[in-house]
C-alpha positions, 0 to 999 in steps of 0.5 A, spaced: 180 730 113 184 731 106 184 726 100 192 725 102 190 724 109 185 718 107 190 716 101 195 713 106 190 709 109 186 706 104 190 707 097 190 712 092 184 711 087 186 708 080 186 712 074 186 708 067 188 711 061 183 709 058 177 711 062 174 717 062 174 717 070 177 714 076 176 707 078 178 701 085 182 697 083 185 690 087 189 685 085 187 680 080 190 675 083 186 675 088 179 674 083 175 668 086 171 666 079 177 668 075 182 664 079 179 657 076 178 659 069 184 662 069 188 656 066 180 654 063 182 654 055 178 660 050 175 663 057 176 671 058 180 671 065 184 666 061 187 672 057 187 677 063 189 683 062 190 685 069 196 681 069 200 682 064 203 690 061 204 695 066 199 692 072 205 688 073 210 693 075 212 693 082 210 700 084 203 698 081 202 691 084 204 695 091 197 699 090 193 694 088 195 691 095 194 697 099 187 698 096 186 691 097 188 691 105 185 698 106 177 694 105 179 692 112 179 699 115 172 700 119 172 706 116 173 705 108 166 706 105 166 713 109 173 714 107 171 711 100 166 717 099 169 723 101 175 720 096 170 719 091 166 725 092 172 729 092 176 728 086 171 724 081 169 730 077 166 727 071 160 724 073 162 716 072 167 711 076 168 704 075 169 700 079 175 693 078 179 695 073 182 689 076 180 685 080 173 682 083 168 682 089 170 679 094 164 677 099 156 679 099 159 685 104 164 687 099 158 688 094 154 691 099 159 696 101 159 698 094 151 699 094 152 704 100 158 708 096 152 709 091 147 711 095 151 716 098 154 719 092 147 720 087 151 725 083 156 720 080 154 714 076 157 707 078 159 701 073 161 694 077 163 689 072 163 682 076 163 675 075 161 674 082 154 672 080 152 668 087 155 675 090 150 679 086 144 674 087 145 672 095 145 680 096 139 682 091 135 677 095 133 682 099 136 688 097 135 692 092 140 696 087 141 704 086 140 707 080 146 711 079 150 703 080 149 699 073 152 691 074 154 688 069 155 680 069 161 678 065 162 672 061 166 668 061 168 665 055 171 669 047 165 669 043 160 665 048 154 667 050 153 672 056 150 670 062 142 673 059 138 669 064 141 670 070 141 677 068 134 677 066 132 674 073 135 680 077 134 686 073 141 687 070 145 687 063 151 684 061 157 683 058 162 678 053 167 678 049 164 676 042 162 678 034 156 678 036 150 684 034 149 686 040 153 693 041 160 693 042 166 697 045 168 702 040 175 703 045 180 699 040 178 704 033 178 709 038 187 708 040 184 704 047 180 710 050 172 710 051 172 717 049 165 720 049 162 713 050 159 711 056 155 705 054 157 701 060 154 705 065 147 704 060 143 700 063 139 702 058 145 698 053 143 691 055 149 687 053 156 690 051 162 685 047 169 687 047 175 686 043 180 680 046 185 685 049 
């Protein structure tokens, strides 16, 4: 099967300008946390930029739909690998330029992507913590997939104990000491910092986009 062939069934990988590689990404909208802080004052989500600028525009919105519905096709983790394999070339992937976890299935479906493609390093930002929870119980993580816990207010603290406990890092949006995005001193692109895929850099802030 080619690239093109699968990219009718489950939609094209997102390829943000500001990364460095590609991404998946679904519509905010449909965000499970995100949707009850979003009209929660000083909360991240309640700024989110996946709802806002180009994610707005139809042909964008039409993408994130057809992504979003093709995580139904039985054969999405095996056409997600083979898509993901063929035209990821950097050695990185984020995951959710927009959107969230969906369902423990959602995350173990991830977890299997991972495995299955060791050379690539996996960034998954989520606030979906019972997710993530509910699955490390009696699962482990790969170590080529970071998990980030995201927070969930401006200049609050990040989620460090639920962090701790499962063995993963985090991240905010905060004037804090902790390293911080270089992206906007560098016109919005990571360039050559990969500091989110670390899991090595306990926690990352970024500036209020």
């Amino acid at each position: 099967m080619k690239v093109k062939d699968i990219e009718s069934t489950i939609g094209t990988l997102s390829a943000p300008s500001k990364m460095p590689c590609y991404s998946f990404s679904i519509p905010a909208k449909l965000c499970i946390t995100g949707q009850k802080l979003r009209n929660v004052k000083n909360s991240i989500c309640s700024k989110c930029y996946a709802l806002k600028g180009r994610y707005v525009f139809p042909n964008v919105q039409d993408a994130l739909e057809t992504r979003f519905q093709g995580m139904s096709d039985p054969q999405w983790i095996d056409k997600m690998v083979f898509m993901i394999g063929k035209r990821e070339k950097s050695g990185f992937f984020r995951w959710h330029d927009s959107g969230d976890l969906q369902s423990v299935t959602h995350l173990a479906a991830i977890v299997e992507i991972a495995k299955r493609l060791p050379n690539i390093q996996f960034w998954l930002p989520t606030r979906e913590f019972s997710f993530v929870s509910e699955y490390m119980a009696t699962n482990t993580i790969p170590d080529n997939l970071t998990i980030r816990l995201s927070g969930l207010m401006f200049d609050g603290k990040p989620p460090v104990g639920i962090a701790k406990r499962l063995g993963l890092v985090t991240s905010g949006a905060s004037s804090g000491d902790d390293f911080s995005c270089p992206s906007s001193k560098q016109s919005g692109k990571c360039l050559d910092c990969r500091a989110c895929w670390d899991k090595s850099v306990s926690n990352v802030n970024y500036k209020q986009h």
